[in-house]
N, C-alpha and C positions, 0 to 999 in steps of 0.2 A: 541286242537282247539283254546282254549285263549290263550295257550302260544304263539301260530306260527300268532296269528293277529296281534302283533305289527311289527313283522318281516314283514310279509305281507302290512301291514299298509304304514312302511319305504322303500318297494319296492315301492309300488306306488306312495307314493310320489317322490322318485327320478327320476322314470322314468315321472311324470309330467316335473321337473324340468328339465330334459333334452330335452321335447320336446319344452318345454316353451323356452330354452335356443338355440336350432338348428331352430324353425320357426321363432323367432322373427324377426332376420337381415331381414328374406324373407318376412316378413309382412310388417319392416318397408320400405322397399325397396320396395312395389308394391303401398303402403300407400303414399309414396314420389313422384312416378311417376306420381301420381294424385290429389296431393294436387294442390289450386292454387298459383300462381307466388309471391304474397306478403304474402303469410301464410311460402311459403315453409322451410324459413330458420328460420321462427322467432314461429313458432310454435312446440311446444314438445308435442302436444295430442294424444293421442293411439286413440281416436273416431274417423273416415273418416270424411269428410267434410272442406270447399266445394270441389266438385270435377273438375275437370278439362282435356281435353285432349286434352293440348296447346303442348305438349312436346312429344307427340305422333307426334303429324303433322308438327312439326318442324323437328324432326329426318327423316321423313320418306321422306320430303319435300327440306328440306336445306339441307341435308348430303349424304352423300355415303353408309348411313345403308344399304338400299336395294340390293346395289352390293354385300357389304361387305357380308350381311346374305346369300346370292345367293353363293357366297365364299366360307361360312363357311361348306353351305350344303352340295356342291360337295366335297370339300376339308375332310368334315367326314365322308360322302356316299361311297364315292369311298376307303376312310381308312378301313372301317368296313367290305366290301365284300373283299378286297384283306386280310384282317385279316383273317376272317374268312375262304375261301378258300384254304390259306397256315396253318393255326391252325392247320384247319381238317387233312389235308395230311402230315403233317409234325408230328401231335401227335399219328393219325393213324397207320403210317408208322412205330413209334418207341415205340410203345406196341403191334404190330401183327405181325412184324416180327424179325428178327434176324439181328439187326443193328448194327455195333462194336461199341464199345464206347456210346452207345443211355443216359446214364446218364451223359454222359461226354457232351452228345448235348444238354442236357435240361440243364445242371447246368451252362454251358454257358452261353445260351441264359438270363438263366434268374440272372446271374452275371451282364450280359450288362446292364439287365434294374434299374441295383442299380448305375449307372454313373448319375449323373448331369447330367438333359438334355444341361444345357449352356456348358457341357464341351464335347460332343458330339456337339454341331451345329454349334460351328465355326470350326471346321474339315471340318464337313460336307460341309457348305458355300464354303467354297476353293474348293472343289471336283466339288462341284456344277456349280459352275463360269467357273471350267475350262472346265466344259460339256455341258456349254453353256444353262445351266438348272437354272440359277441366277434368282432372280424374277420370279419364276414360280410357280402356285398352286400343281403341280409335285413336286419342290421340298419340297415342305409342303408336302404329302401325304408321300414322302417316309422317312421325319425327324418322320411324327408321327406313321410311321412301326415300328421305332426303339423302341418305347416306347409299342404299344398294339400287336407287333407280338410275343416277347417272354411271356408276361401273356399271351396271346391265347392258345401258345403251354404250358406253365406250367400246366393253368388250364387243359386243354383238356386233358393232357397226364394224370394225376390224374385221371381225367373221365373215361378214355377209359381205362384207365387199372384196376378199379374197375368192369368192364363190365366182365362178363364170356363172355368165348369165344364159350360155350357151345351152348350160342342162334345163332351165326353165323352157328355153323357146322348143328344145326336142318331145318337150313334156307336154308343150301344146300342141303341136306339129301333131301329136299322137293321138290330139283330142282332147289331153286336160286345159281347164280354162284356169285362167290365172289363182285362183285362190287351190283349185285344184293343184298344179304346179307347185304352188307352197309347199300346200299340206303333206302331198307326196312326193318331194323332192326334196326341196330347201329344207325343210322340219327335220326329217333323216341325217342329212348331212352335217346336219350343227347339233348332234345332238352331243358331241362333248361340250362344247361353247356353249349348251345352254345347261347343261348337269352344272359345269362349271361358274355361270352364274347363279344357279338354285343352291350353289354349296355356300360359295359366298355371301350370299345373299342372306341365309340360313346364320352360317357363322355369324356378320355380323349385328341380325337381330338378337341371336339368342344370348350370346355376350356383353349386351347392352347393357351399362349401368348408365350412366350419363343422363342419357333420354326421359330412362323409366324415373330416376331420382326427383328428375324435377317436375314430370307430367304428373306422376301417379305418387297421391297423397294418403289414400285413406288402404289397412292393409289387404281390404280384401282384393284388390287389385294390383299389387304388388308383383314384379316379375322375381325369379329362382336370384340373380344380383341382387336385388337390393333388397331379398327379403334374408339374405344370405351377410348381408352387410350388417343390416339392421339387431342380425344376433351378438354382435358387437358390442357388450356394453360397457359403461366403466368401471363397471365391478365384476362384474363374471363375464368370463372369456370362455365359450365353450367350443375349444378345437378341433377334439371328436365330431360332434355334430356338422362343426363346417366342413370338416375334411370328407366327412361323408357326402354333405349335399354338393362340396364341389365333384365328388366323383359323379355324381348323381348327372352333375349338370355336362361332365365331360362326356359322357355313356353317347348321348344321340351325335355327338361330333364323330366320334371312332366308329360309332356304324354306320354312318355316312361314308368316311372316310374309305373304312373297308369295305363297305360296297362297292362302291363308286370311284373308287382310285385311279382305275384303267381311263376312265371316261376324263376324269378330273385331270387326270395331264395329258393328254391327248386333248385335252380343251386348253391347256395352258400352255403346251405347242404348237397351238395356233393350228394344228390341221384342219382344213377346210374342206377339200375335195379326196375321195375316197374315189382309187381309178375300177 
């Protein structure tokens, strides 16, 4: 017991230090958004004060936040269900039945997602333009397919093939037919594995700059990035306001997060079967 408390000791202390070292930027960056206007750049204090929410109503008021975030939402709403939908069916499909080549379709898919997104989007671009799909939030949903459809199917196919198959055939036995069996077996039991895709999936839509920089041209279709980028200019830097929209753009990550936590590692644990 005294030998293993320094060890213990040196765990905790690192792991402060790491959390000390991941919250801070997020502290100083909510801390920034509400400082006031003649403190903001000339003050370094970790204490709050005074507060302010000039740069809240200037974003919200003077700019195209509201569009953009309205953007963002359908633009990662719409990515996450169509993830999700082709994941299930597609990781489904190639641990339950007799697929040729099914290792050769996972290692694929998830080869594609090790490409630089910038070296996939200007293909894509060209493709897009000439389908008349240029400037569109379409084409954003389906540049960020390329990036959260094969982790969907990675993850999933790991999931569902740790799954005995044993519960499906009890579930027939019972009377359910195969989509039945799914629905009310399989579906339940992966439902960290699929929270866990829906987060990441989420995450990496809504984080996007890449994608949306070179799809989407004109501002009324600009995502919360790059319209966030765009206030960047070479003469005025307005920090307030960004530090604001970046909170803005952190908010649905943390109540993701804190919703769904319990689910979200317990999907990253790989648990499958629940006795």
């Amino acid at each position: 017991m005294v030998r293993s408390l320094p060890g213990r000791l040196a765990l905790y202390i690192a792991a402060l230090v790491i959390a000390v070292y991941s919250a801070f930027p997020i502290y100083w960056m909510v801390l920034s958004s509400l400082r006031a206007p003649d403190v903001l750049l000339t003050s370094t204090s970790l204490i709050p004060g005074p507060f302010t929410t000039e740069y809240y109503w200037n974003l919200l008021e003077l700019t195209d936040y509201p569009t953009q975030f309205v953007n963002s939402v359908i633009v990662a709403a719409v990515t996450v269900v169509v993830t999700m939908v082709f994941s299930v069916m597609i990781a489904y499909a190639v641990t339950r039945h007799r697929v040729p080549g099914k290792r050769l379709i996972i290692g694929a898919m998830l080869y594609a997602y090790m490409f630089p997104p910038l070296l996939i989007a200007i293909p894509m671009f060209s493709i897009f333009a000439k389908l008349g799909l240029g400037d569109t939030l379409a084409s954003v949903i389906v540049s960020h397919l390329t990036l959260t459809l094969p982790l969907g199917v990675w993850f999933l196919w790991g999931f569902f093939k740790s799954m005995p198959f044993e519960l499906e055939e009890a579930a027939m036995v019972d009377g359910c037919t195969r989509l039945g069996a799914f629905l009310r077996v399989v579906l339940p039991l992966s439902l960290p594995g699929l929270i866990t895709v829906a987060i990441f999936s989420f995450l990496l839509s809504w984080t996007d700059y890449t994608y949306a920089l070179i799809m989407i041209g004109s501002d009324a279709n600009k995502t919360v990035p790059v319209g966030l980028a765009s206030m960047i200019g070479s003469f005025d830097l307005r920090w307030g306001e960004i530090m604001a929209g970046s909170t803005l753009i952190a908010l649905p990550l943390f109540g993701a997060f804190a919703l769904l936590s319990q689910y979200f590692i317990q999907g990253l644990g790989a648990g499958a079967v629940k006795g």
